[in-house]
mmCIF file of the C-alpha atoms, coordinates in Angstrom:
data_MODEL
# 
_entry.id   MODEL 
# 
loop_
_atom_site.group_PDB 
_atom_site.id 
_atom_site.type_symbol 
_atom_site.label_atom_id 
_atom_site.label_alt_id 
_atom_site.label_comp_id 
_atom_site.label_asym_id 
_atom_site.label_entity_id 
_atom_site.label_seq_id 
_atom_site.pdbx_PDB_ins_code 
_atom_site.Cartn_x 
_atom_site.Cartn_y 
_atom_site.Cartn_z 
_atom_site.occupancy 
_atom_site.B_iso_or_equiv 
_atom_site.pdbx_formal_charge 
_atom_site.auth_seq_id 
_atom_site.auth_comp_id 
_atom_site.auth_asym_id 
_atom_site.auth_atom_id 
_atom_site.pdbx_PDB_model_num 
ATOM 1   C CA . UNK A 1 1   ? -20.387 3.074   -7.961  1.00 0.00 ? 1   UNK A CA 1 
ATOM 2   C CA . UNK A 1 2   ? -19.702 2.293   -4.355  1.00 0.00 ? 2   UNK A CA 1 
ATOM 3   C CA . UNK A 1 3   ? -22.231 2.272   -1.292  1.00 0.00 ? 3   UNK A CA 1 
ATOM 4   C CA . UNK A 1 4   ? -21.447 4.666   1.313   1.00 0.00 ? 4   UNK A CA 1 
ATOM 5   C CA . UNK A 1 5   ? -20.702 2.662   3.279   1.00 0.00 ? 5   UNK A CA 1 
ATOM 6   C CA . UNK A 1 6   ? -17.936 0.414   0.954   1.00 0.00 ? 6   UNK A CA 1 
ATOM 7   C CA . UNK A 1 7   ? -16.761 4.572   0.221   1.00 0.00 ? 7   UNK A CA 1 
ATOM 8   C CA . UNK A 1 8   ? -16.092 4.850   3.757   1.00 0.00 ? 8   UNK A CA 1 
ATOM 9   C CA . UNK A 1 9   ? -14.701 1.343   3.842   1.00 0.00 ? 9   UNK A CA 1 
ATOM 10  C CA . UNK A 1 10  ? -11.790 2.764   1.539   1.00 0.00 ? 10  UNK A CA 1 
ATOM 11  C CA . UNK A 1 11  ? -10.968 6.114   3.150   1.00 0.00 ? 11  UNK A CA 1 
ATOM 12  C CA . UNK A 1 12  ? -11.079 4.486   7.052   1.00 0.00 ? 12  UNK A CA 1 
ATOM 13  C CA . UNK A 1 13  ? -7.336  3.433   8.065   1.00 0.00 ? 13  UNK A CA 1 
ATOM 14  C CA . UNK A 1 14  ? -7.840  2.019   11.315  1.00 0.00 ? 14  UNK A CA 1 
ATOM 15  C CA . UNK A 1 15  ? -8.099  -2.420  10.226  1.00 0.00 ? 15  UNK A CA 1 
ATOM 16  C CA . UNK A 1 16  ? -10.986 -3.019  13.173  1.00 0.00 ? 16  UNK A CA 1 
ATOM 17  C CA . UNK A 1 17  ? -13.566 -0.151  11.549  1.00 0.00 ? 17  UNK A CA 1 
ATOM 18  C CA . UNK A 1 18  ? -12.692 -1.472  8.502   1.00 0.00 ? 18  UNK A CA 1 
ATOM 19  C CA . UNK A 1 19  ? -13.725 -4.784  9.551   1.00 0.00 ? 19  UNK A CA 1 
ATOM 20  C CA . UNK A 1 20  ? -17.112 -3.398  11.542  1.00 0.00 ? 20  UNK A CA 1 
ATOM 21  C CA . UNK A 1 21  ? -17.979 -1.323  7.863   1.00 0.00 ? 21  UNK A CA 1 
ATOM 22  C CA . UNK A 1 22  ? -17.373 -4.530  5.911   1.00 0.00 ? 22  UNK A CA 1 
ATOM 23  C CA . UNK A 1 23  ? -19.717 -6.387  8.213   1.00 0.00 ? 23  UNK A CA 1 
ATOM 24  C CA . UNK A 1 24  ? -22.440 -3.539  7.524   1.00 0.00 ? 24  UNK A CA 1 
ATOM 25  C CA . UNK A 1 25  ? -22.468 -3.453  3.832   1.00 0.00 ? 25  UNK A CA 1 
ATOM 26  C CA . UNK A 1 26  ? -22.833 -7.301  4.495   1.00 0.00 ? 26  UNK A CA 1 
ATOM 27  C CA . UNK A 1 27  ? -25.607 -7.128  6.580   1.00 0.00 ? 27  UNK A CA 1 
ATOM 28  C CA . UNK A 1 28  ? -27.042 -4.570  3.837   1.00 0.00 ? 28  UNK A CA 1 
ATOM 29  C CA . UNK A 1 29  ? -27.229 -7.699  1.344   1.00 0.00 ? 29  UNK A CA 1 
ATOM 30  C CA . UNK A 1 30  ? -25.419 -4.901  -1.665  1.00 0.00 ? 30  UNK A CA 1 
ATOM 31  C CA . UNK A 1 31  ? -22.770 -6.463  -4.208  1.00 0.00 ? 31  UNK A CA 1 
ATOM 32  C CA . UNK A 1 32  ? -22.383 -9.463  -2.288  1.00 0.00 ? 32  UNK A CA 1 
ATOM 33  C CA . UNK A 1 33  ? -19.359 -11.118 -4.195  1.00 0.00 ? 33  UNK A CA 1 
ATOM 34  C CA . UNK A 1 34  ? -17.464 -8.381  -4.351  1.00 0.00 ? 34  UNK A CA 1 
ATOM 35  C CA . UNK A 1 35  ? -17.622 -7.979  -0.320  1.00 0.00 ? 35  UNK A CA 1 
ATOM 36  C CA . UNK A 1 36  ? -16.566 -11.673 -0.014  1.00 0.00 ? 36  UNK A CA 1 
ATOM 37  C CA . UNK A 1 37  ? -13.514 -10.698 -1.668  1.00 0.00 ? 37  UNK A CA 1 
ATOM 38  C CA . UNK A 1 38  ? -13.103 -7.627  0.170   1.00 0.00 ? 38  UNK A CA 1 
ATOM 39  C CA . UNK A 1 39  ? -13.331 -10.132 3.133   1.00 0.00 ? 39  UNK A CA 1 
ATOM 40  C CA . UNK A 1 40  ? -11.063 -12.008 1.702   1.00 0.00 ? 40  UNK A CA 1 
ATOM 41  C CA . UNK A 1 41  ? -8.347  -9.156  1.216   1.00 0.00 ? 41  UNK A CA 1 
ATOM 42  C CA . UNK A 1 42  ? -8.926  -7.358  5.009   1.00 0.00 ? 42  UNK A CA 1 
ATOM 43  C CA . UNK A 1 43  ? -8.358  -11.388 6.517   1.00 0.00 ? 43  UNK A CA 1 
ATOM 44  C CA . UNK A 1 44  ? -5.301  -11.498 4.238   1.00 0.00 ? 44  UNK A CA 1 
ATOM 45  C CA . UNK A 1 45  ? -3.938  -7.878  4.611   1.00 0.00 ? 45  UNK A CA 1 
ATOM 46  C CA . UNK A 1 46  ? -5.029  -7.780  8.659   1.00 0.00 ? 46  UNK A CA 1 
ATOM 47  C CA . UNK A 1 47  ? -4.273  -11.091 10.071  1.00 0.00 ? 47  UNK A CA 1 
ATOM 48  C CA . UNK A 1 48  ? -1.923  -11.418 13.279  1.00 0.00 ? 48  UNK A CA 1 
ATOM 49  C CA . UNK A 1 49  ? -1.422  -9.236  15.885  1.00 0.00 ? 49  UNK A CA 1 
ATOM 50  C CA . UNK A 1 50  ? 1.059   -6.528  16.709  1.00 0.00 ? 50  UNK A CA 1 
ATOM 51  C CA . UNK A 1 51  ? 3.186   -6.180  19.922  1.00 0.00 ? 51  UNK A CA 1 
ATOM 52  C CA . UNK A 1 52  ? 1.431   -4.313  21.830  1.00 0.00 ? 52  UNK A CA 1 
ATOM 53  C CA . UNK A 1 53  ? -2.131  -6.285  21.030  1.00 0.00 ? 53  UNK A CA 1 
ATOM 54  C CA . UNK A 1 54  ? -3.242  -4.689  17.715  1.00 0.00 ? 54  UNK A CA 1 
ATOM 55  C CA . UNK A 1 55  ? -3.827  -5.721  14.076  1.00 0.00 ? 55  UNK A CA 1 
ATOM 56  C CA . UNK A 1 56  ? -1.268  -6.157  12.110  1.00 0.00 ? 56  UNK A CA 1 
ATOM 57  C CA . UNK A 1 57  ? -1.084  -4.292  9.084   1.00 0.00 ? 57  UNK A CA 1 
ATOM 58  C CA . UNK A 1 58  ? 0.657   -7.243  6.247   1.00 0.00 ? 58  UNK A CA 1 
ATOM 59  C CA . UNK A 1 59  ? 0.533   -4.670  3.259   1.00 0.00 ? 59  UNK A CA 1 
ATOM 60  C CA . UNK A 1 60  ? 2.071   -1.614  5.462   1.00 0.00 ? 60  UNK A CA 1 
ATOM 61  C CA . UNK A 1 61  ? 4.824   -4.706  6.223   1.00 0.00 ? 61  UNK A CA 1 
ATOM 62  C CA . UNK A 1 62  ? 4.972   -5.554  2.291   1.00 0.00 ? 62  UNK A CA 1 
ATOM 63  C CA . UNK A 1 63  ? 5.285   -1.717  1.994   1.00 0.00 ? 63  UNK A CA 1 
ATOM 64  C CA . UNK A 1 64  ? 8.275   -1.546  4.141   1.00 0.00 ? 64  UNK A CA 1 
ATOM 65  C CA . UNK A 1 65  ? 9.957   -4.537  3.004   1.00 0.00 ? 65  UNK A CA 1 
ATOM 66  C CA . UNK A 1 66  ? 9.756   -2.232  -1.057  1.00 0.00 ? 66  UNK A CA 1 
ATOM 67  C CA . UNK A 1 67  ? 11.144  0.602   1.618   1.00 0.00 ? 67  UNK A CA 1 
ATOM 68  C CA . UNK A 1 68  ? 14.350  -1.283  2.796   1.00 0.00 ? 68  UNK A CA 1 
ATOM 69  C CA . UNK A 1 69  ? 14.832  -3.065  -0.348  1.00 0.00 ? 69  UNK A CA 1 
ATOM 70  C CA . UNK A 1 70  ? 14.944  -0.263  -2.157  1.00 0.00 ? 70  UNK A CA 1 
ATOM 71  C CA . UNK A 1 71  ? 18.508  0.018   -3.185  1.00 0.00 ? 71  UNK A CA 1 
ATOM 72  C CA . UNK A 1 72  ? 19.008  -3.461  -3.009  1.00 0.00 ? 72  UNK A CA 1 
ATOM 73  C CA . UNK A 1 73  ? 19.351  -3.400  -6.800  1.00 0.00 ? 73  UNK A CA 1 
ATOM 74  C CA . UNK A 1 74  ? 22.666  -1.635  -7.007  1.00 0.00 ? 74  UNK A CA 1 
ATOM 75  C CA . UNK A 1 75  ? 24.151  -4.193  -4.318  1.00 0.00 ? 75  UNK A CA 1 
ATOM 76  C CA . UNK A 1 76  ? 26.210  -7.618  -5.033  1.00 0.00 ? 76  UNK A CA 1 
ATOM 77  C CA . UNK A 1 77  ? 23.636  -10.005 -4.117  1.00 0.00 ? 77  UNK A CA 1 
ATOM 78  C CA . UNK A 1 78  ? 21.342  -8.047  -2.889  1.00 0.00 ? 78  UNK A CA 1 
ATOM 79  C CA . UNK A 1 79  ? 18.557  -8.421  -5.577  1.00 0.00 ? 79  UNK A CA 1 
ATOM 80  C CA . UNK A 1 80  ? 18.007  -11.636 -5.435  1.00 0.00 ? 80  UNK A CA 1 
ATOM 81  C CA . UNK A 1 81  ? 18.080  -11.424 -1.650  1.00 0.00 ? 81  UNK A CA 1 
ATOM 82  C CA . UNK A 1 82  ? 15.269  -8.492  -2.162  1.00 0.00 ? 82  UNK A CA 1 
ATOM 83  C CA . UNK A 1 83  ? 13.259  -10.765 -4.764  1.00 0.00 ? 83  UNK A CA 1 
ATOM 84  C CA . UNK A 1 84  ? 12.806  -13.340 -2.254  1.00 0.00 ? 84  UNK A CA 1 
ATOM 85  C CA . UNK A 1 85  ? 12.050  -11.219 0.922   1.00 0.00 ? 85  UNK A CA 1 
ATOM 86  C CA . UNK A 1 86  ? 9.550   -9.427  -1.473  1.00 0.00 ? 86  UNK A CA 1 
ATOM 87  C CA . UNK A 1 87  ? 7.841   -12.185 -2.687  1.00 0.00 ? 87  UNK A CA 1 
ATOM 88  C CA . UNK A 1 88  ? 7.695   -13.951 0.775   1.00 0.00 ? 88  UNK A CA 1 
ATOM 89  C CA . UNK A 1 89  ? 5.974   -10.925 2.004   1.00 0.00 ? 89  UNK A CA 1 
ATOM 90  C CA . UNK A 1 90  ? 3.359   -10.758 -1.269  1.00 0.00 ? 90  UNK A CA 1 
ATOM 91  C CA . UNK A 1 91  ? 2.951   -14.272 -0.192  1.00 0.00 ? 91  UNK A CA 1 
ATOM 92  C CA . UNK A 1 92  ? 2.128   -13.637 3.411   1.00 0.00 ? 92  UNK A CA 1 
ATOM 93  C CA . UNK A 1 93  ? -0.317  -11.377 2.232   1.00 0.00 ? 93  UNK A CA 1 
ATOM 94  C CA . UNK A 1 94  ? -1.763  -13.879 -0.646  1.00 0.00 ? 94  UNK A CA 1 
ATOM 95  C CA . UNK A 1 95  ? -1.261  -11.054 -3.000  1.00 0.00 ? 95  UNK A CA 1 
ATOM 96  C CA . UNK A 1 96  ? -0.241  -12.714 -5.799  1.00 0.00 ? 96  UNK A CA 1 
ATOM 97  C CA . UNK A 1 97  ? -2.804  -15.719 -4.766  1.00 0.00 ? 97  UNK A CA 1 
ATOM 98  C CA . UNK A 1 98  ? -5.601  -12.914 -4.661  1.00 0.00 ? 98  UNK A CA 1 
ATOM 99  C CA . UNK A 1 99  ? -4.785  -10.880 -8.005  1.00 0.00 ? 99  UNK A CA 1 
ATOM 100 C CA . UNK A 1 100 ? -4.907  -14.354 -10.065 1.00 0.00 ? 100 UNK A CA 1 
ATOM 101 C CA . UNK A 1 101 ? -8.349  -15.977 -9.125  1.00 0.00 ? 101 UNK A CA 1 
ATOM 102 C CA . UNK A 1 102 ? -10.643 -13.253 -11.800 1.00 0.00 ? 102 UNK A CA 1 
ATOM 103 C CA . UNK A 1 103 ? -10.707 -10.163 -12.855 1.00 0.00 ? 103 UNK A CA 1 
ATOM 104 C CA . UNK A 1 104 ? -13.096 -8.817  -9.947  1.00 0.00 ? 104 UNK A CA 1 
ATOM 105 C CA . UNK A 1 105 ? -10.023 -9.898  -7.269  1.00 0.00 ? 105 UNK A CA 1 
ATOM 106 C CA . UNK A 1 106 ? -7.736  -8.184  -9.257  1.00 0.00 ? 106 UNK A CA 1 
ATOM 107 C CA . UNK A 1 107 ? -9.758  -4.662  -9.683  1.00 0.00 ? 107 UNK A CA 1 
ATOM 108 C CA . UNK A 1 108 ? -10.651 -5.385  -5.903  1.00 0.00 ? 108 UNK A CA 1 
ATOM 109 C CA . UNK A 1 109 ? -6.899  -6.114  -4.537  1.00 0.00 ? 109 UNK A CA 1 
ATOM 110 C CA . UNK A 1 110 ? -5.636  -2.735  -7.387  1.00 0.00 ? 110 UNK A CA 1 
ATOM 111 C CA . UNK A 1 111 ? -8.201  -0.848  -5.041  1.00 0.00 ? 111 UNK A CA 1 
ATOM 112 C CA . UNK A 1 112 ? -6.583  -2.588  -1.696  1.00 0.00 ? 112 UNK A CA 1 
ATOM 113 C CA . UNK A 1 113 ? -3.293  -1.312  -3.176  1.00 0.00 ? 113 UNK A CA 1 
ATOM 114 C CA . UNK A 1 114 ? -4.795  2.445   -3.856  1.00 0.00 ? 114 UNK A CA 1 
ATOM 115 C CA . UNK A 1 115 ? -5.670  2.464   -0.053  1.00 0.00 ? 115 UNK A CA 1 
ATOM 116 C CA . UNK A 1 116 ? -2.489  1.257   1.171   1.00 0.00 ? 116 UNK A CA 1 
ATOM 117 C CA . UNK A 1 117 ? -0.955  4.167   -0.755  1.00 0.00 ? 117 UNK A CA 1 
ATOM 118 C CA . UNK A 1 118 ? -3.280  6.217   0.548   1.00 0.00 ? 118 UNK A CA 1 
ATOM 119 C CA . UNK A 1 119 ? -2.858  5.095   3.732   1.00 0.00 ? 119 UNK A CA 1 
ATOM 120 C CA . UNK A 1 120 ? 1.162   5.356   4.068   1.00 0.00 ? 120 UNK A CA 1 
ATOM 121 C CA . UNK A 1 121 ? 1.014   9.148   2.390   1.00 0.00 ? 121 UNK A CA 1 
ATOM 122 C CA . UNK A 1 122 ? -1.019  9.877   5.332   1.00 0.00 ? 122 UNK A CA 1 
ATOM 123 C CA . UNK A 1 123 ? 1.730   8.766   7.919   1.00 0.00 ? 123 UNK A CA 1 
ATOM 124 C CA . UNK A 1 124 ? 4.242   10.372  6.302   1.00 0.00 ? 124 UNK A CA 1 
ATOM 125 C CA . UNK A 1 125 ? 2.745   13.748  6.352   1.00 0.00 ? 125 UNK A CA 1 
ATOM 126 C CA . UNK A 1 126 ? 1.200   12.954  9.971   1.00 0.00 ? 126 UNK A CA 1 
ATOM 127 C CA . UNK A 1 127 ? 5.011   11.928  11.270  1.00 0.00 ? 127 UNK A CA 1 
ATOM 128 C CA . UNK A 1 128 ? 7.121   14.479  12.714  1.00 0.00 ? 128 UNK A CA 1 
ATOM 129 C CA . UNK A 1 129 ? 10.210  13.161  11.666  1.00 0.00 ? 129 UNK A CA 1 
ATOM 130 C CA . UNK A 1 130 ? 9.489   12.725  8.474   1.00 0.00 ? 130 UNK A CA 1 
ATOM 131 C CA . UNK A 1 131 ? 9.021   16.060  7.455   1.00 0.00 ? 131 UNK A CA 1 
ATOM 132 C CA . UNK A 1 132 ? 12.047  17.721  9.373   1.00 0.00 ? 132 UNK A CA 1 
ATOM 133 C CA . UNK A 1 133 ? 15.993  17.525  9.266   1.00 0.00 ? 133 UNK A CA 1 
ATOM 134 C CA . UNK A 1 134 ? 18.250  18.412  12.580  1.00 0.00 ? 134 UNK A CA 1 
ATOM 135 C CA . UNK A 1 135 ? 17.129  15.048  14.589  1.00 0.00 ? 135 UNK A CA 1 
ATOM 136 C CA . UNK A 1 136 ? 13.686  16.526  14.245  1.00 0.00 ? 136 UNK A CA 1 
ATOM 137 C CA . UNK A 1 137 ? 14.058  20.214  15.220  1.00 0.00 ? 137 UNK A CA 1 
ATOM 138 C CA . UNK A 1 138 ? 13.869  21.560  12.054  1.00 0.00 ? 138 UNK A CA 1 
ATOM 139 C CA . UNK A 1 139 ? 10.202  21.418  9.949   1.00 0.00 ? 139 UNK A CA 1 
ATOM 140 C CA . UNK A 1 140 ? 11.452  21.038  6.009   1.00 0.00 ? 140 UNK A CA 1 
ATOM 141 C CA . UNK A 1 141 ? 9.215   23.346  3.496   1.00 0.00 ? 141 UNK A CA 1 
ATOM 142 C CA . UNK A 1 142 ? 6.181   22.006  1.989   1.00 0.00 ? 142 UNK A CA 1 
ATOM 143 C CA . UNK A 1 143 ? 7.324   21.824  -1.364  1.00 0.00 ? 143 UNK A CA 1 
ATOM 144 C CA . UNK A 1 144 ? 10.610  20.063  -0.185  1.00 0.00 ? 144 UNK A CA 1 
ATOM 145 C CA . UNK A 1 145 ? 7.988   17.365  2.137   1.00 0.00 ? 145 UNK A CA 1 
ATOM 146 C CA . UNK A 1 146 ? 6.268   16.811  -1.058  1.00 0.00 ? 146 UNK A CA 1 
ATOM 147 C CA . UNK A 1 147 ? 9.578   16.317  -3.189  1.00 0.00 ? 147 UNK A CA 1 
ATOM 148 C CA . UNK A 1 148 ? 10.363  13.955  -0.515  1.00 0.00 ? 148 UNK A CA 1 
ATOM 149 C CA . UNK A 1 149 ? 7.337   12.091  -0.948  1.00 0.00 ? 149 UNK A CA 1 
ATOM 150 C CA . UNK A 1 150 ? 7.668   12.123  -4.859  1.00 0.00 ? 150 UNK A CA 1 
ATOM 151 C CA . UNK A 1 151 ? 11.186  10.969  -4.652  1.00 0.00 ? 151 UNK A CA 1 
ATOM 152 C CA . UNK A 1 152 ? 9.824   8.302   -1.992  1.00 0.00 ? 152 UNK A CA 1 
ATOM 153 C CA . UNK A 1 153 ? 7.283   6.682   -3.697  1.00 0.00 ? 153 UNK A CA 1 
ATOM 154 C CA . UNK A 1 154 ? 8.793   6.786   -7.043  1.00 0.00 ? 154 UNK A CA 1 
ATOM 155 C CA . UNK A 1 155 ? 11.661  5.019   -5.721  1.00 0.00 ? 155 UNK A CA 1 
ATOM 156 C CA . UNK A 1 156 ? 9.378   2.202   -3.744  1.00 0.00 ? 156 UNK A CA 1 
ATOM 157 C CA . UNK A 1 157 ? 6.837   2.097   -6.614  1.00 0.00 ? 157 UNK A CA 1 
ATOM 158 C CA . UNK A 1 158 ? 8.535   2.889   -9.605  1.00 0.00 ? 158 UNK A CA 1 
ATOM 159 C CA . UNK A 1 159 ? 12.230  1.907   -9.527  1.00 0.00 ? 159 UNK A CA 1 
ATOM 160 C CA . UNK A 1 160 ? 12.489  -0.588  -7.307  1.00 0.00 ? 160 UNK A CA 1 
ATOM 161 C CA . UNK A 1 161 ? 10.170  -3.115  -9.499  1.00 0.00 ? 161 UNK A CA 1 
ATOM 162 C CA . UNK A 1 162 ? 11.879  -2.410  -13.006 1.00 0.00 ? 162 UNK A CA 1 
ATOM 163 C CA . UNK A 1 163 ? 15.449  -2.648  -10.918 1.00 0.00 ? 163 UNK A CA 1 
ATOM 164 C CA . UNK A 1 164 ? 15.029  -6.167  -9.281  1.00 0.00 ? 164 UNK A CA 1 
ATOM 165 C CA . UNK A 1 165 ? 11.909  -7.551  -12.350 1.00 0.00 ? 165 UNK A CA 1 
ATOM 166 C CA . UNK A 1 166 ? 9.301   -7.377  -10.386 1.00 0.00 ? 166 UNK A CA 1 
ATOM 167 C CA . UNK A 1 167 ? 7.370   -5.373  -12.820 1.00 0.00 ? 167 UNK A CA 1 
ATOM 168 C CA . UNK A 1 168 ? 5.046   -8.585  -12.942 1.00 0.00 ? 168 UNK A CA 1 
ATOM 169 C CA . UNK A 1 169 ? 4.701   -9.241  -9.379  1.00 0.00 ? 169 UNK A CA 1 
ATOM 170 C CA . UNK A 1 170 ? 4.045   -5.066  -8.179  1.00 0.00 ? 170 UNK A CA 1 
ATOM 171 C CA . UNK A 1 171 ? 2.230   -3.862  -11.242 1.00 0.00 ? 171 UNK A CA 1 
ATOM 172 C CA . UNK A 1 172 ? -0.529  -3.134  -9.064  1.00 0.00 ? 172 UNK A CA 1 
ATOM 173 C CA . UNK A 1 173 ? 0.930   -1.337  -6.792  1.00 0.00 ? 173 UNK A CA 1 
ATOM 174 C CA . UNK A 1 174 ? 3.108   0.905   -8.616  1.00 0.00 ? 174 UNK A CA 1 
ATOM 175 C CA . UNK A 1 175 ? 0.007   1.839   -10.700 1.00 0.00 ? 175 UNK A CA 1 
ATOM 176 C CA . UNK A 1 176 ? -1.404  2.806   -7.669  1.00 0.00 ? 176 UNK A CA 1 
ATOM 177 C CA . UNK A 1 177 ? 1.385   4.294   -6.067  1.00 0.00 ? 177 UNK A CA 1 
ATOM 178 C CA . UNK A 1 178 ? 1.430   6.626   -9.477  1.00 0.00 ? 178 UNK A CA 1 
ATOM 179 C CA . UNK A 1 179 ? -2.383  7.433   -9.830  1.00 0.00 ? 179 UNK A CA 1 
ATOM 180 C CA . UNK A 1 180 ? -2.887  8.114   -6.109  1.00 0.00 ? 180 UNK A CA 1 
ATOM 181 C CA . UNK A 1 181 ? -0.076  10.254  -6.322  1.00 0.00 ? 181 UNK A CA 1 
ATOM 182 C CA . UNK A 1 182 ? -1.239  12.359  -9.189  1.00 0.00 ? 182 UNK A CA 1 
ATOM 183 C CA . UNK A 1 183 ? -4.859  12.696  -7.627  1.00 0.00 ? 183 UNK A CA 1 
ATOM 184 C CA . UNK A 1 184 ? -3.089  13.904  -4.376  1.00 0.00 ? 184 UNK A CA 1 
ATOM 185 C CA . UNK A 1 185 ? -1.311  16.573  -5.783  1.00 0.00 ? 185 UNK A CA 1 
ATOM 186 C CA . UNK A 1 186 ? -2.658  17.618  -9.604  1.00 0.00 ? 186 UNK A CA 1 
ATOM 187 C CA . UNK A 1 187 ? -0.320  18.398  -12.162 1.00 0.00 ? 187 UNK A CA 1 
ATOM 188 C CA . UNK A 1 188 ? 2.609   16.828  -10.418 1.00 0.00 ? 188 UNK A CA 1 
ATOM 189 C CA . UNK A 1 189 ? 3.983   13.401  -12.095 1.00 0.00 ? 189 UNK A CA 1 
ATOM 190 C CA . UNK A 1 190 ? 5.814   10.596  -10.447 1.00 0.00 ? 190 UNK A CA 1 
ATOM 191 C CA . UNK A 1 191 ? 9.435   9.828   -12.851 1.00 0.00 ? 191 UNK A CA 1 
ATOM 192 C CA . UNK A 1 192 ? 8.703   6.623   -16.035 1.00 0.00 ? 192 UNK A CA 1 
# 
């Protein structure tokens, strides 16, 4: 059972009030080992800078690198090519590093991974473009946004592990990318 404050921790998006919340439940003294990891993770996921003087986001950049991989499968050479980009940016993000040390990283980093999915739903139904066809002009239906979506993650999540083997390496993120999906939007499934 989390804290409220650790709760809020894992619905806030923005990386510098996730830092400030962390630094609360530390001062509170609660469940100290598992906010060292949690440290561990937001220094991981959040370090560098972006170009115009913000944090960098490493799993959002993980995320994308799944996003413009994903039909790299179907392409001469291009899985391999998509294997190593995709592990060099699990790597960057000591992901791999992270799930392996005990169990507690792992069911911490699965919950880093529930967040991220979270967290890139959000932008997609926030973003303009995303939901509309015409260069923008035209808003798509909400059942067709959320088809989108489906088709989206599933693709990212799903497909694009089991068609380069990365089953291994994503596990945690396409059983994230599936359960955050189905809590979003009951009764709907994400594709086996």
């Amino acid at each position: 059972m989390d804290t409220p404050i650790i709760a809020q921790y894992y619905k806030e998006t923005e990386p510098e009030k996730r830092k400030a919340l962390l630094d609360q439940a530390f001062a509170s003294g609660e469940d100290m080992e598992a906010n060292e990891i949690r440290r561990e993770i937001w220094e991981a996921r959040y370090k560098g800078n972006t170009n115009d003087g913000g944090v960098a986001d490493g799993y959002l950049k993980f995320w994308m690198a799944l996003e413009f991989n994903r039909n790299a499968g179907h392409r001469v050479f291009g899985a391999g090519r998509a294997q190593k980009e995709i592990r060099r940016e699990l790597d960057d993000v000591k992901f791999r590093e992270i799930q392996n040390k005990s169990p507690m990283h792992e069911a911490l980093l699965y919950r880093e991974c529930r967040h991220l999915v979270r967290f890139y739903m959000a932008l997609c139904e926030k973003d303009k473009n995303y939901n509309t066809v015409l260069c923008g002009l035209v808003t798509i239906k909400k059942d067709s946004a959320k088809a989108k979506l489906q088709r989206d993650i599933y693709e990212t999540a799903i497909r694009l592990p089991q068609d380069l083997g990365l089953q291994e390496d994503l596990a945690l993120v396409s059983k994230a990318a599936r359960e955050v999906f189905e809590e979003q939007f009951p009764g709907e499934r994400l594709p086996e």
